[in-house]
LUMMI-458676 format. One line per field, with one value per residue (C-alpha): residue number from 0; x, y, z. Coordinates in nm, 4 decimals. Layout:
N
i NUM_...
east X_...
north Y_...
up Z_...
END
This chain:
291
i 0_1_2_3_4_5_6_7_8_9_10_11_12_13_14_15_16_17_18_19_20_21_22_23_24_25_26_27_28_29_30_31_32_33_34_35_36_37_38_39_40_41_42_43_44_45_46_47_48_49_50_51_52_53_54_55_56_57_58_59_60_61_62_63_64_65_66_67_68_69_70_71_72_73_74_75_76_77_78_79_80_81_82_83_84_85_86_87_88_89_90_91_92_93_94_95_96_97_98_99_100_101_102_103_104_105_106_107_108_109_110_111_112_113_114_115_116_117_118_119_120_121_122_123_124_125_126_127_128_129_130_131_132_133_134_135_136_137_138_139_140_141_142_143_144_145_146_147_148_149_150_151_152_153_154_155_156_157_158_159_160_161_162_163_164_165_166_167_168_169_170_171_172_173_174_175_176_177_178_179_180_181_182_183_184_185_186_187_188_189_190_191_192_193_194_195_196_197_198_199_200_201_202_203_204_205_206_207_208_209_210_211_212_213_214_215_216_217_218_219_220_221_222_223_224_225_226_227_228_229_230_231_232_233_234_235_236_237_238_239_240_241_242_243_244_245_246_247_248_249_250_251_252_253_254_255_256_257_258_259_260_261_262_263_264_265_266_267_268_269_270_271_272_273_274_275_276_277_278_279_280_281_282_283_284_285_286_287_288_289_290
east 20.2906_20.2300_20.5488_20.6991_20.9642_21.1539_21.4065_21.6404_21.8503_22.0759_22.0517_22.3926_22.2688_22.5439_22.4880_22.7115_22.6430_22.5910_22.9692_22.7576_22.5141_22.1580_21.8182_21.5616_21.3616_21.7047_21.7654_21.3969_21.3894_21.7190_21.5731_21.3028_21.4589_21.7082_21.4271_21.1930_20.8999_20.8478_21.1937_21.1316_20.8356_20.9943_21.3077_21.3146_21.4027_21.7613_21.8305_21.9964_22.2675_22.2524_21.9042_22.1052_22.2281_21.8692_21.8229_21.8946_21.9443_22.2073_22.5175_22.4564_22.5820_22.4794_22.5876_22.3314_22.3529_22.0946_21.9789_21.6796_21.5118_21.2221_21.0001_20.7289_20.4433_20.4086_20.6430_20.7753_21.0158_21.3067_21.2953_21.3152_21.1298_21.3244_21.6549_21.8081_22.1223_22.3591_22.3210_22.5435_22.5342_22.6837_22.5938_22.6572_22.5327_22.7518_22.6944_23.0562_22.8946_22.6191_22.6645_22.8313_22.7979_22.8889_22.7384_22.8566_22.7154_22.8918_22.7270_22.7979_22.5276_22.5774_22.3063_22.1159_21.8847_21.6353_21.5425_21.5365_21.4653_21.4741_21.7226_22.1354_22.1572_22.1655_21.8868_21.6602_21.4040_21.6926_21.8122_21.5109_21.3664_21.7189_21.8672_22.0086_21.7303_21.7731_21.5540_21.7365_21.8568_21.8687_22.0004_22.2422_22.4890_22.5174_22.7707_22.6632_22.8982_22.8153_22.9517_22.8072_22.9470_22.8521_22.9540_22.7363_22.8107_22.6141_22.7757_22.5706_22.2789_22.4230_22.4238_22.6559_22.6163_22.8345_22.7447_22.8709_22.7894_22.8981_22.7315_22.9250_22.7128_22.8882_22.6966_22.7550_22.6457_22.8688_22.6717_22.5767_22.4665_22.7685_22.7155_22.9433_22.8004_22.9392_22.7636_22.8881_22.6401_22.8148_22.5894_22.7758_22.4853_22.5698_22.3236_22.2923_22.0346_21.9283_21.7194_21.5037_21.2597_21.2513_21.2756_21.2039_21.4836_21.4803_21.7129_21.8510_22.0706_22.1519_22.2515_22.4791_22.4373_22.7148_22.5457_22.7713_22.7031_22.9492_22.7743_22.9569_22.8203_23.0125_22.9253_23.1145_22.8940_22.9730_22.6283_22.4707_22.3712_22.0399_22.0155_22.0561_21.8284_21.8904_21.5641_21.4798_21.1442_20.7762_20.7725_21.0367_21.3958_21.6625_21.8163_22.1698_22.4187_22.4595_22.7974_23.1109_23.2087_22.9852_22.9885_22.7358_22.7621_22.5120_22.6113_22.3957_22.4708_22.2063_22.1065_21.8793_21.7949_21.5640_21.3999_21.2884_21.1020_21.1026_21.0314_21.3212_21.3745_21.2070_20.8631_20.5412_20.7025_20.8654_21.0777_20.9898_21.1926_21.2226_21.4849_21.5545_21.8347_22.0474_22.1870_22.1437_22.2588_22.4155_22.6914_22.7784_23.2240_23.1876_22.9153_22.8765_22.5628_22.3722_22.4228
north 20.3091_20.6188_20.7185_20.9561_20.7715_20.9527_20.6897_20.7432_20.4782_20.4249_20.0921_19.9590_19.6166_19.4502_19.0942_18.9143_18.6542_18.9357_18.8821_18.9091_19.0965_18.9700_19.0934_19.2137_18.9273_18.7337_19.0830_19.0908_18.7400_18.7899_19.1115_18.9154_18.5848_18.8275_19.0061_18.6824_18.7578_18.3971_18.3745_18.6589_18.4816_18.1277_18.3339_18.0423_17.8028_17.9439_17.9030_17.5859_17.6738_17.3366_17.4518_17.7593_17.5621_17.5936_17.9812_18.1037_17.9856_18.2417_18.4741_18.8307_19.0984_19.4440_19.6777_20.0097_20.2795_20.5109_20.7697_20.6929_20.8915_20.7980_20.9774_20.8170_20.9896_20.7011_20.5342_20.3025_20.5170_20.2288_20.2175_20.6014_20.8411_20.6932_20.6787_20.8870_20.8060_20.6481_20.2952_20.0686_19.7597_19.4964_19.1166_18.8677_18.5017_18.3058_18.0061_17.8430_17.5640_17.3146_17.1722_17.4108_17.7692_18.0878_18.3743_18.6532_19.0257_19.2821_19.6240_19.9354_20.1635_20.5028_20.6293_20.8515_20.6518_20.9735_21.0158_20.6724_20.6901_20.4588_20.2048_20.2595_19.9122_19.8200_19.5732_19.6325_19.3511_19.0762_19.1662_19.3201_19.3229_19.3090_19.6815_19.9493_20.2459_20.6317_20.9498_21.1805_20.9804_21.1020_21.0814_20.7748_20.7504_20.3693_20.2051_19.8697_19.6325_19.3244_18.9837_18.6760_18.4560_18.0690_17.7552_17.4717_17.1874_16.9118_16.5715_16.2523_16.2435_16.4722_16.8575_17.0116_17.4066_17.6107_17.9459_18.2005_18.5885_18.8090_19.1670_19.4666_19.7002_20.0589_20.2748_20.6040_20.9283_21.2673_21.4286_21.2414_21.0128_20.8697_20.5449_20.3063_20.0219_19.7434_19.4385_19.1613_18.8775_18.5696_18.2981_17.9739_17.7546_17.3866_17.1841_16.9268_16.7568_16.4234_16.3490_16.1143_16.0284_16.1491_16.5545_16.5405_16.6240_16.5673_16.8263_16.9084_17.1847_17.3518_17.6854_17.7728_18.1666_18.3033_18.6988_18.9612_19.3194_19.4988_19.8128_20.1241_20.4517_20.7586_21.0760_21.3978_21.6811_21.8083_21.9127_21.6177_21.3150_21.0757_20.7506_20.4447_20.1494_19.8036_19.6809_19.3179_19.2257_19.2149_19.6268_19.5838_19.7712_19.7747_20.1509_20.0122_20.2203_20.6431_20.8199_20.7034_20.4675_20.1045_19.8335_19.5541_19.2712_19.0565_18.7364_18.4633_18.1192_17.9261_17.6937_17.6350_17.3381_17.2559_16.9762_17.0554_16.8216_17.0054_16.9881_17.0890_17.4386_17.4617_17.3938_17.2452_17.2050_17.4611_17.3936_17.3097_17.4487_17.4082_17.6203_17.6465_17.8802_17.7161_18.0273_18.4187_18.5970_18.9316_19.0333_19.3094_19.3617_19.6788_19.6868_19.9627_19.9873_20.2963_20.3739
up 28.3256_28.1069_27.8909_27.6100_27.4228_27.1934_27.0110_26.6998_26.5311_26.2771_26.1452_25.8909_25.7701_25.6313_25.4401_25.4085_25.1124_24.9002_24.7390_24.4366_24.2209_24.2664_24.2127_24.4022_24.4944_24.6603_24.8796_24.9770_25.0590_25.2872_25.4216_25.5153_25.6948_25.8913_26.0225_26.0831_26.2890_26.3684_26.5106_26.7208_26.8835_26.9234_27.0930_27.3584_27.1279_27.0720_27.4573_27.3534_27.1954_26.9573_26.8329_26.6318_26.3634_26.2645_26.3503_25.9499_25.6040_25.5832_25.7030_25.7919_26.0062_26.1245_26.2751_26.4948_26.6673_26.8237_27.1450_27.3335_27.5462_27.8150_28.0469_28.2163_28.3978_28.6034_28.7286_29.0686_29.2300_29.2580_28.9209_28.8219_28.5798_28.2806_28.0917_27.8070_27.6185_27.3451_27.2398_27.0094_26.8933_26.6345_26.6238_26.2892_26.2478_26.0093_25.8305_25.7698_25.5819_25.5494_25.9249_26.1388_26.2298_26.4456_26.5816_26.8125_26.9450_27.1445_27.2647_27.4768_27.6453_27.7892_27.9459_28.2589_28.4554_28.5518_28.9516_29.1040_29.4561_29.8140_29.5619_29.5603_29.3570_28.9889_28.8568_29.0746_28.9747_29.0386_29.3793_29.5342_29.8064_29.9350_29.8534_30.0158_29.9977_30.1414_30.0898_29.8423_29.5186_29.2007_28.8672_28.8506_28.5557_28.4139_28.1708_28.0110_27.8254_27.6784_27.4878_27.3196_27.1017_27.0435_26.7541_26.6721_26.4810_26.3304_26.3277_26.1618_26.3993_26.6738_26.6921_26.9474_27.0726_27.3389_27.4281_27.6305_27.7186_28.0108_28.0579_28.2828_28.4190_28.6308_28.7911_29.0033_29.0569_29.1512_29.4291_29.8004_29.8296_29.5853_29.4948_29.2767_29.1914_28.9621_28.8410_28.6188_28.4862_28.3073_28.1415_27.9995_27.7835_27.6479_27.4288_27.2272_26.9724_26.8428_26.5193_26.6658_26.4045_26.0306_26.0866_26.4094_26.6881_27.0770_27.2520_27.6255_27.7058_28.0388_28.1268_28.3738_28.5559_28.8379_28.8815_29.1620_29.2268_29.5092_29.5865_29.7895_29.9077_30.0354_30.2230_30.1653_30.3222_30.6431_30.7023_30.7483_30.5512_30.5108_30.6942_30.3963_30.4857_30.4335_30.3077_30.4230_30.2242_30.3299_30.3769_30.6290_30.6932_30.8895_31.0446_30.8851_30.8763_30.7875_30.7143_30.5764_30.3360_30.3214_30.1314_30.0089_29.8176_29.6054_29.4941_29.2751_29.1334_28.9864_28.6659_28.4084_28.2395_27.9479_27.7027_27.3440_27.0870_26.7423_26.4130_26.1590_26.1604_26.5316_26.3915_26.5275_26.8558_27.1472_27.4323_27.7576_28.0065_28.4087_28.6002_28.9554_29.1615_29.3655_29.5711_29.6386_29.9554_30.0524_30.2365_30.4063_30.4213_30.5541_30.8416_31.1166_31.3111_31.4239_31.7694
END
């Protein structure tokens, strides 16, 4: 898809073991294992939680805030023309001591998702095909919080991790149709390595998901409204329901779980990870039928 981005960003970088003076080789050799390319690529790594013991070889924090703003020339009509609007975030990794360490992020996004069409649900690639779809959309507001935080700790041959994160995600929009949407996504990960051989570690970790969106949508002109669809998969719909005030629900529960063999600092080796979901269906509280 063909798009103009236009993206500014403050970034406050904030480390943390710099309690005292150093030169300029130490901060450019911080600088550089904060912003690690190689961790970036072996990102799958961290999803055990017990592998981030491992993730740096020191504390730092930082904190950003920016505006982005996308238009694409292109674009699937679910999924809208783009979004504009403020983003801020803050996450810190801290090293308490040799074996055990935390690490946390929290971040809030205000923004306008631009003229998305025949969809009145959020995340559209997670609960499609099943989403409620009409003729008119347009510009949909959406408020995004989210929250990490995890500990590891290394004990003899053992190294324990617990994770946890939960997003919120509100959308509406002030003009029919009116949607209000909420969505809440909580992820709890556990791990756990074992140095196997020399510096080599065998790990298993599994990750546990519970996803729900509730979804209403509300008519206030007198003049007439659009049928909403109820779109069933495989180019098919259903004539659902028009006027009034509907609800839908999405609701997901499933699990991940993976094996990693590793080198020390997550080298030579990557995981291997096989995940299945054990349960997504909708519901509909609120039904009325077309007549």
């Amino acid at each position: 898809m063909f798009s103009n981005k236009t993206s500014f960003t403050v970034l406050f970088i904030i480390a943390c073991s710099l309690v005292k003076a150093q030169d300029s080789l130490d901060f450019f050799n911080q600088y550089r294992n904060q912003y690690s390319t190689e961790r970036t690529l072996k990102s799958q790594l961290y999803y055990n939680p017990a592998s981030m013991s491992d993730y740096s070889t020191a504390s730092f924090s930082e904190f950003g805030t920016g505006y982005r703003s996308e238009h694409k020339d292109i674009y699937r009509q679910q999924m809208g023309a783009g979004e504009r609007g403020l983003e801020i975030d803050a996450r810190s990794f801290q090293k308490l001591n040799s074996r055990r360490a935390v690490w946390g992020r929290a971040s809030y996004e205000s923004l306008k998702q631009l003229k998305p069409k025949w969809n009145e649900n959020l995340d559209f690639n997670r609960v499609a095909p099943y989403v409620l779809a009409d003729s008119v959309g347009g510009d949909l507001k959406l408020e995004r919080y989210s929250f990490a935080g995890g500990y590891s700790e290394e004990m003899n041959r053992f190294t324990l991790g617990l994770e946890a994160s939960y997003t919120a995600q509100l959308g509406y929009r002030s003009r029919d149709p009116r949607i209000n949407n909420s969505a809440s996504d909580l992820w709890v990960n556990a791990g756990v390595n074992y140095k196997a051989f020399r510096e080599y570690k065998i790990g298993i970790f599994t990750r546990l998901n519970k996803y729900t969106q509730n979804s209403t949508i509300s008519f206030v002109s007198l003049l007439g409204n659009p049928y909403v669809y109820q779109m069933s998969g495989l180019g098919y719909s259903n004539n659902f329901f028009n006027g009034g005030k509907n609800a839908v629900a999405f609701e997901e529960l499933g699990y991940q779980v993976g094996v990693q063999i590793m080198n020390k600092d997550g080298r030579d080796f990557l995981p291997s990870c096989h995940s299945r979901k054990l349960q997504k269906h909708q519901k509909y509280p609120d039904q009325q039928s077309l007549l």
